[in-house]
Kinemage of the C-alpha trace (Angstrom):
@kinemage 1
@onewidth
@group {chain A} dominant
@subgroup {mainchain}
@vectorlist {calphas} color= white
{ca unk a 1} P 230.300 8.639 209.543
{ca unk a 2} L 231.488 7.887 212.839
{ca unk a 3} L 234.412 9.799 215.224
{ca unk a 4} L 237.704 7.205 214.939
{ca unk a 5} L 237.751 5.180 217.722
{ca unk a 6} L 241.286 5.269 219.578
{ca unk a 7} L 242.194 1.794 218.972
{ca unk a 8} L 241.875 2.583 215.221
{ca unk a 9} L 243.582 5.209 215.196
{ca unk a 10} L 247.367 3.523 214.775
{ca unk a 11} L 245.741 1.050 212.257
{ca unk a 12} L 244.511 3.830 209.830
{ca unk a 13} L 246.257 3.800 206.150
{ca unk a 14} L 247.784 7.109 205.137
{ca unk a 15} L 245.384 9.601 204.530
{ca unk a 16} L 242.150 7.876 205.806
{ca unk a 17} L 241.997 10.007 208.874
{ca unk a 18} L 241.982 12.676 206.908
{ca unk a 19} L 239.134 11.612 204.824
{ca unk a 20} L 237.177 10.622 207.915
{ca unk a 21} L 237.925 13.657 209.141
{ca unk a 22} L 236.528 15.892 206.328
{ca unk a 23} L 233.437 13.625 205.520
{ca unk a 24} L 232.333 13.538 208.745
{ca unk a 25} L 231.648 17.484 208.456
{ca unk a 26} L 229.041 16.463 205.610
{ca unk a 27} L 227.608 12.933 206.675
{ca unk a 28} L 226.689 11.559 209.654
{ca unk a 29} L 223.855 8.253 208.774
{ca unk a 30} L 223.672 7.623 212.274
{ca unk a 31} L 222.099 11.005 213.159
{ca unk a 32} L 218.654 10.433 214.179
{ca unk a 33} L 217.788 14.105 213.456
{ca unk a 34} L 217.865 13.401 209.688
{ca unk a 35} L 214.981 12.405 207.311
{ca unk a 36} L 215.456 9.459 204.849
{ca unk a 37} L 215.251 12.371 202.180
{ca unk a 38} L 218.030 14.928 204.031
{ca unk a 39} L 220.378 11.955 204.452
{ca unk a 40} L 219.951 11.194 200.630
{ca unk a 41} L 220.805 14.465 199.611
{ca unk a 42} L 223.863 14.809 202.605
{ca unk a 43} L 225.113 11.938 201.425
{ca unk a 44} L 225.514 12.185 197.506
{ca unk a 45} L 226.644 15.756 198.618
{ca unk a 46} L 229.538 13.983 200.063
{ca unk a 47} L 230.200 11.814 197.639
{ca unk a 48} L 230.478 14.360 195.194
{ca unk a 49} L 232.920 16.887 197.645
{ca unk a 50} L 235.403 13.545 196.977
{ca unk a 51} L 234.962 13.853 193.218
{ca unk a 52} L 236.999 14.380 190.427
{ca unk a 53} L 237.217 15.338 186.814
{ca unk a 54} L 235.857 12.188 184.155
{ca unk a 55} L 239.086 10.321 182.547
{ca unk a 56} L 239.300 11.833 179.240
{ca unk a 57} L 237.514 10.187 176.310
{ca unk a 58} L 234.693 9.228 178.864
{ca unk a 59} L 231.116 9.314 176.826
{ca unk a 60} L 228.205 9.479 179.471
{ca unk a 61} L 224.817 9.354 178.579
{ca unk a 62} L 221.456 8.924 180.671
{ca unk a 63} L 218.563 6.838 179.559
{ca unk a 64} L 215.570 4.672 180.913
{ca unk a 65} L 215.091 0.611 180.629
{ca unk a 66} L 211.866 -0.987 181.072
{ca unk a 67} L 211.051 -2.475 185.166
{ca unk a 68} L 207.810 -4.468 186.414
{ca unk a 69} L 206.809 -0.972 188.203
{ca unk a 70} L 207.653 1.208 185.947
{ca unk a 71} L 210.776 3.068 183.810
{ca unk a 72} L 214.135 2.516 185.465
{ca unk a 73} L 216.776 5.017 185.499
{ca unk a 74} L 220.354 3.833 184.203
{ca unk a 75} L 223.696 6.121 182.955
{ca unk a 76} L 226.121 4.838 180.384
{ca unk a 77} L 229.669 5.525 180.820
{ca unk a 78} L 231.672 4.483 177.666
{ca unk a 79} L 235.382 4.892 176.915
{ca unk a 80} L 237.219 5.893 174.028
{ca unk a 81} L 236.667 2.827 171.728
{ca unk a 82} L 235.019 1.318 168.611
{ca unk a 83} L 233.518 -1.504 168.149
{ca unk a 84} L 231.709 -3.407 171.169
{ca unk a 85} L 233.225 -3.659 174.325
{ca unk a 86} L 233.254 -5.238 177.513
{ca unk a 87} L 230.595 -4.196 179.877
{ca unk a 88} L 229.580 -3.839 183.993
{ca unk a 89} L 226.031 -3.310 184.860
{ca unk a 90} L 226.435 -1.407 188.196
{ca unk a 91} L 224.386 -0.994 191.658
{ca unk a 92} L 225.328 1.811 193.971
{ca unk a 93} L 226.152 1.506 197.571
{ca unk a 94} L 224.262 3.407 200.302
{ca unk a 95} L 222.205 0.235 202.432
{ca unk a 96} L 219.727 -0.028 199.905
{ca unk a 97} L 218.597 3.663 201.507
{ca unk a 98} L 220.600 6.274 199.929
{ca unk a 99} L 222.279 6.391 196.993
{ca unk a 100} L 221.795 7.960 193.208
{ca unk a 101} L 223.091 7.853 190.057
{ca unk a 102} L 224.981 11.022 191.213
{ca unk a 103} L 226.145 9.808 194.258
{ca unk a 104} L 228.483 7.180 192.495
{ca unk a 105} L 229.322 8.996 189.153
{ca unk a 106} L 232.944 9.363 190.034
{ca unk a 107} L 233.077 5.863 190.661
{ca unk a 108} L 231.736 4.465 187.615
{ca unk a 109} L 233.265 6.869 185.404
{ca unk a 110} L 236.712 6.512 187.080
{ca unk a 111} L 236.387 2.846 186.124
{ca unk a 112} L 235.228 2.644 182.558
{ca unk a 113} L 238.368 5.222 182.160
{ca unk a 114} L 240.727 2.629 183.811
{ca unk a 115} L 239.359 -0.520 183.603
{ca unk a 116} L 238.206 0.226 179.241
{ca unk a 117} L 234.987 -1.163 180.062
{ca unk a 118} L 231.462 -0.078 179.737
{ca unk a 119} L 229.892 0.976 183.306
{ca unk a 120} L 225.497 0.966 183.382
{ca unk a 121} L 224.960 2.465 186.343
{ca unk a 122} L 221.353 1.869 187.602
{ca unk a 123} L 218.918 3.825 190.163
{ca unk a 124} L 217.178 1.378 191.738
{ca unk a 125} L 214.381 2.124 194.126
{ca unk a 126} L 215.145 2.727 197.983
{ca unk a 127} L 214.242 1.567 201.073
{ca unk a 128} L 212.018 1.862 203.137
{ca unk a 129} L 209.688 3.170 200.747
{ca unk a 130} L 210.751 -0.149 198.463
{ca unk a 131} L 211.688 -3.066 200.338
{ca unk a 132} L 213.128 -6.130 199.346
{ca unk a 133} L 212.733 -7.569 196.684
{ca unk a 134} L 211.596 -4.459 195.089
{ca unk a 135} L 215.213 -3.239 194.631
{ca unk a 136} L 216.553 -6.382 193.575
{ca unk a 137} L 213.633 -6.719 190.731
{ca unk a 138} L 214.184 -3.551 188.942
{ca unk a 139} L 217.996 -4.652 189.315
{ca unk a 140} L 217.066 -7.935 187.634
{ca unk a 141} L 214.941 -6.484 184.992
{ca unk a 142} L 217.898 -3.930 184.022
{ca unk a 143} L 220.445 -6.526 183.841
{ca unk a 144} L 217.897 -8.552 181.668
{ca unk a 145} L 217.279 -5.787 179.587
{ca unk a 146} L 220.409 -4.773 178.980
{ca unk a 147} L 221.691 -8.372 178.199
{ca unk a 148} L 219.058 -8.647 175.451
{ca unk a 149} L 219.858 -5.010 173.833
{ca unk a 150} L 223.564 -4.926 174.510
{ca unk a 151} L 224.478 -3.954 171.214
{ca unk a 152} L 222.612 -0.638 171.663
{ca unk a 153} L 224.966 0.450 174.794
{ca unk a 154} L 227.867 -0.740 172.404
{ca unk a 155} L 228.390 -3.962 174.412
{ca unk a 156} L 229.169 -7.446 173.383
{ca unk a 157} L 227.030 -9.692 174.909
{ca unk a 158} L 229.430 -12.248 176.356
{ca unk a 159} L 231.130 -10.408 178.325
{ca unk a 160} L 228.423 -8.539 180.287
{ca unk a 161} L 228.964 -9.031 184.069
{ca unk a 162} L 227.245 -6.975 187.073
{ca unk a 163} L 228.573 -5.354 190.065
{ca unk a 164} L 228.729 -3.029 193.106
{ca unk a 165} L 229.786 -1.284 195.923
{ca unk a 166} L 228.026 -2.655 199.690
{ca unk a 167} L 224.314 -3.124 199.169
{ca unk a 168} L 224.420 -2.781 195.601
{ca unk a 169} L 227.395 -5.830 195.839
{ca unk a 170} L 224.265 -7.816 197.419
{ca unk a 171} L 222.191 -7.071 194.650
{ca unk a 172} L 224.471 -7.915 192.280
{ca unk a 173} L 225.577 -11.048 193.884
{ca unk a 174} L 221.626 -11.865 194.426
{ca unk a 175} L 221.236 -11.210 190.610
{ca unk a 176} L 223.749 -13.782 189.661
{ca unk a 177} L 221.715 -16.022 191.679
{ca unk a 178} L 218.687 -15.459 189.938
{ca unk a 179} L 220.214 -15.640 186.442
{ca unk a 180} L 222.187 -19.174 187.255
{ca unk a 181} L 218.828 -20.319 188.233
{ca unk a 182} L 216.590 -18.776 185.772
{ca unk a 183} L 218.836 -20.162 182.502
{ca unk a 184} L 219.822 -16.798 182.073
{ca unk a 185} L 220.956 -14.339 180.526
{ca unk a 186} L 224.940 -15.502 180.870
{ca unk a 187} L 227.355 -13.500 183.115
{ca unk a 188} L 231.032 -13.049 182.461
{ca unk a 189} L 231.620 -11.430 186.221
{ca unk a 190} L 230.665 -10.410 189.444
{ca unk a 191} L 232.398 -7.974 190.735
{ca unk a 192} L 231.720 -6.973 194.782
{ca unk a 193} L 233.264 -4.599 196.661
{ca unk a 194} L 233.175 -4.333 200.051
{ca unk a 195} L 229.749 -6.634 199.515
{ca unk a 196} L 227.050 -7.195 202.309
{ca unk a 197} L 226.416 -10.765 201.759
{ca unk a 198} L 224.716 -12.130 204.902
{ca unk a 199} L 222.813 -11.631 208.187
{ca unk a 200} L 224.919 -13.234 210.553
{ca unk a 201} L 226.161 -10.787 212.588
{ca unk a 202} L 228.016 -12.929 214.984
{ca unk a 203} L 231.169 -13.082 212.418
{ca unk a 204} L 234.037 -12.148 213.831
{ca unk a 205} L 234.722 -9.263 211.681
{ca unk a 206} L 231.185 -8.003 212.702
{ca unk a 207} L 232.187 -7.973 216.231
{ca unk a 208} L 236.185 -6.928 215.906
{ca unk a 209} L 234.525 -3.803 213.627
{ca unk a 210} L 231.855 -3.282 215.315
{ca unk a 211} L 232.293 0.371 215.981
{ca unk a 212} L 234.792 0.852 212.587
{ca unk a 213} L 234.711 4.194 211.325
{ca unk a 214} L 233.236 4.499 208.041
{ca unk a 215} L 230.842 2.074 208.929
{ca unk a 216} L 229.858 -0.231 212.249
{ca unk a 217} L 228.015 -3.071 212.949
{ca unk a 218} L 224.800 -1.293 214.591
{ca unk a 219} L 224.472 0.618 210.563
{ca unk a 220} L 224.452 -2.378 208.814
{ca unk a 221} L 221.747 -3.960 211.425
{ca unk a 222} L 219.992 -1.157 210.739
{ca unk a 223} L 219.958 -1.363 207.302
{ca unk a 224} L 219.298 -4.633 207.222
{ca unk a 225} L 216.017 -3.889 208.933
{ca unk a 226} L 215.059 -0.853 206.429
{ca unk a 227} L 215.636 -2.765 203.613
{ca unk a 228} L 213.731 -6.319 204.755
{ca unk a 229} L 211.931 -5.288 207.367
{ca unk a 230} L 212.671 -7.838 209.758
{ca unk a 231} L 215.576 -8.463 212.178
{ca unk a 232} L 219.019 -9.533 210.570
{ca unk a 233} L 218.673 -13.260 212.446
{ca unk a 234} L 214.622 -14.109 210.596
{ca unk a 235} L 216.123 -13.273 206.872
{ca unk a 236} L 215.628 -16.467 205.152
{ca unk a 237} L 215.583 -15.599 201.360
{ca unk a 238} L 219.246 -15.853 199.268
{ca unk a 239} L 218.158 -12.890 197.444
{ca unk a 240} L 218.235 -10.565 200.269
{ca unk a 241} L 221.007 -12.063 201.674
{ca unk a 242} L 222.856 -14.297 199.119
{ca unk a 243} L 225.268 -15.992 201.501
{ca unk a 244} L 222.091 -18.058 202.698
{ca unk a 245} L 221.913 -19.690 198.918
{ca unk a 246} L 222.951 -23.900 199.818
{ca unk a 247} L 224.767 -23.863 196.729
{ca unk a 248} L 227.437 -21.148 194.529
{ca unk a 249} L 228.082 -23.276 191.648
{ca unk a 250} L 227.468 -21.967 187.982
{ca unk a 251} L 227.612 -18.607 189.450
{ca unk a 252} L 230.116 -16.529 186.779
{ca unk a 253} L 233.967 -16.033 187.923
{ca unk a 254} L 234.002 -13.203 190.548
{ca unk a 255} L 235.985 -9.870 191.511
{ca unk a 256} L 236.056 -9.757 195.355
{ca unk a 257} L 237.727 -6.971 197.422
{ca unk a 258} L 236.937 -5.738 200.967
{ca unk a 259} L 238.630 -3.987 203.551
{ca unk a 260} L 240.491 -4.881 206.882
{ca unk a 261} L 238.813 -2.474 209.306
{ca unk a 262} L 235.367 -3.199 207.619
{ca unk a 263} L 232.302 -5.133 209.725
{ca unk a 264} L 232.019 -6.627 206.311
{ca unk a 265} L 235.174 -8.187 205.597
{ca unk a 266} L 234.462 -11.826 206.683
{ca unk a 267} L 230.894 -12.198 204.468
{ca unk a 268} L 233.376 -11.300 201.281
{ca unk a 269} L 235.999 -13.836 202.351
{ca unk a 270} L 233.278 -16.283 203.216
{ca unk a 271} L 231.722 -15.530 199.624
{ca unk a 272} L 235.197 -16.151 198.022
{ca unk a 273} L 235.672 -19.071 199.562
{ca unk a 274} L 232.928 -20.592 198.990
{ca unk a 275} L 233.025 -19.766 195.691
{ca unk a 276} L 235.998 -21.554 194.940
{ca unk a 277} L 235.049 -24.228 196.590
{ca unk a 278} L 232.356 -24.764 194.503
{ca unk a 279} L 234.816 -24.675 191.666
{ca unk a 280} L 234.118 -20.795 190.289
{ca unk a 281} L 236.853 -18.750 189.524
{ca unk a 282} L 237.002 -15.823 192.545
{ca unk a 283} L 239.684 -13.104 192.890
{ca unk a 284} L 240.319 -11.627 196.428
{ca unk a 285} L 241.952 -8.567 197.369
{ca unk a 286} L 241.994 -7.036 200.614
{ca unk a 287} L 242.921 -3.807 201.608
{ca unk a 288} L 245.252 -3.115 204.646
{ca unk a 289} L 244.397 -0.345 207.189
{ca unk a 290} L 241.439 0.423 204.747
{ca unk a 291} L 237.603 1.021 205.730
{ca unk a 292} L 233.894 0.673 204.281
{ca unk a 293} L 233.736 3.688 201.683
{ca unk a 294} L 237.371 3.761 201.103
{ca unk a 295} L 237.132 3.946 197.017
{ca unk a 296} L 235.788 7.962 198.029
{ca unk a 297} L 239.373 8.499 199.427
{ca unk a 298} L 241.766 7.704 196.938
{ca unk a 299} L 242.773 10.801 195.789
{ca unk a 300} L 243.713 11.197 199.375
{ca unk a 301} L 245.028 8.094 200.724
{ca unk a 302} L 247.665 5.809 198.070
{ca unk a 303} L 246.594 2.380 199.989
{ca unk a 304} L 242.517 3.351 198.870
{ca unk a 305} L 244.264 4.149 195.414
{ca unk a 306} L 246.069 0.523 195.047
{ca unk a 307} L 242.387 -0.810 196.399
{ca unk a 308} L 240.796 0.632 193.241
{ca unk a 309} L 243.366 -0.209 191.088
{ca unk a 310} L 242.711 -3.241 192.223
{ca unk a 311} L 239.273 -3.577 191.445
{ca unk a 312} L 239.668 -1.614 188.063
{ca unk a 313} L 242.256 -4.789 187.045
{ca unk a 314} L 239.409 -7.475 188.203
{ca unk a 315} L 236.766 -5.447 185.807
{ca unk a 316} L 239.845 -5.284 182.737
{ca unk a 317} L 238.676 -9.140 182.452
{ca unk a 318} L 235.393 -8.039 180.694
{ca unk a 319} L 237.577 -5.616 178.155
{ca unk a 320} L 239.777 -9.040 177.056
């Protein structure tokens, strides 16, 4: 987390300051004085100081699915329900560096609650240790596996999608790729928020955000480097960064939302639109006065609460 720049300060939402305020005491992922490992832990620590109680009903269970290096981690989140259900296969944010199944618990269970879907969380493996594509593999290999067992996690089949928050958004959105391309297995959504799509960083939002709190345009460069290891301007391949694929059609119907004072806002308008101009069904929301994280600071701020809500109706289309 960054200090609030003055000339954000007036174009803050209710209640973000705050939240800036309290999670920079716990996370900083520009301090060079940090190992990979202590920023891990600092941040799910904050993640979890912005946590609440599960919705009631909520069924969570951890288990392992099958990867090319090994046994994958996932967590099932399942509402009150019988029968099969809709159902989300989710990738955590963190810049494909930090990150856990912990770290995004209150997220996932928050929206099986509200949304009456299923939420499979996955723990992919991190950079740098596991560059691309390692991440996106074991990603692809969940998704796969679940798809062809989804009646053991209670799901039906056809209306399996795949989502996330920031990096995981790019894996999801570079898994939809692979399964258009691949003949499979069929997806019923994509659902991206606040997605890192590209590696163009001469966007305007990119340079209007630069220094954003939350989030600036020097992280996600950096990231971008951790996680590829090359510069943001030689990534070539669509499945690190899927806004370089020539062509969106076939891709399933899409759940879009991003945030005003976010570097990242024009890759998930750019995604939309391009979406829909290839003729696939994309929902856009955008949040006002909102930043890159905001979903942690809803209980705080009512703008990052409509922002989820948001989101939460988007995923509903998997419980129809």
């Amino acid at each position: 987390m960054t200090a609030v720049p003055e000339k954000y300060a007036d174009r803050l939402a209710p209640g973000i300051a705050e939240y800036l305020t309290r999670a920079e005491a716990l996370f900083s992922h520009t301090s060079g004085e940090m190992t990979v490992d202590q920023q891990r832990r600092a941040f799910t620590a904050l993640c979890r100081a912005f946590a609440g109680p599960h919705p009631r009903g909520l069924s969570v269970r951890d288990g392992v699915v099958p990867g090319p290096r090994g046994g994958i981690p996932v967590r099932v989140y399942r509402p009150a329900g019988e029968g099969e259900m809709g159902g989300l296969v989710y990738f955590h944010g963190g810049g494909w560096v930090v990150g856990d199944l912990d770290s995004h618990d209150d997220h996932c269970a928050w929206m099986a609650g509200n949304a009456g879907v299923a939420i499979i969380a996955v723990d992919y493996p991190l950079a740098p240790e596991h560059r691309h594509p390692v991440p996106f593999e074991a990603c692809d290999a969940a998704v796969r596996h679940i798809a062809a067992h989804a009646g053991d996690y209670g799901v039906d089949p056809a209306r399996l999608g795949v989502g996330g928050d920031s990096a995981g958004a790019a894996l999801a959105a570079a898994v939809t790729l692979k399964a258009r391309d691949a003949g499979g297995p069929p997806l019923a959504l994509q659902l991206l928020i606040y997605p890192t799509l590209g590696c163009d960083l001469s966007l305007s939002s990119f340079v209007e955000n630069a220094d954003a709190p939350g989030l600036g345009t020097g992280d996600i460069a950096a990231y971008l480097r951790l996680y590829t290891g090359r510069e943001p301007e030689d990534i070539s391949d669509p499945l690190a960064a899927p806004l370089l694929a020539a062509e969106l059609a076939g891709l399933p119907p899409a759940m879009i939302a991003a945030c005003e004072l976010d570097p990242l806002r024009d890759e998930a308008a750019a995604w939309h639109h391009r979406l829909r101009e290839a003729g696939v069904a994309s929902r856009y929301y955008l949040g006002q006065g909102l930043i890159h994280g905001c979903m942690r600071a809803r209980r705080l701020s009512p703008a990052a609460m409509r922002f989820f809500e948001a989101i939460c109706a988007g995923l509903s289309d998997l419980g129809e």
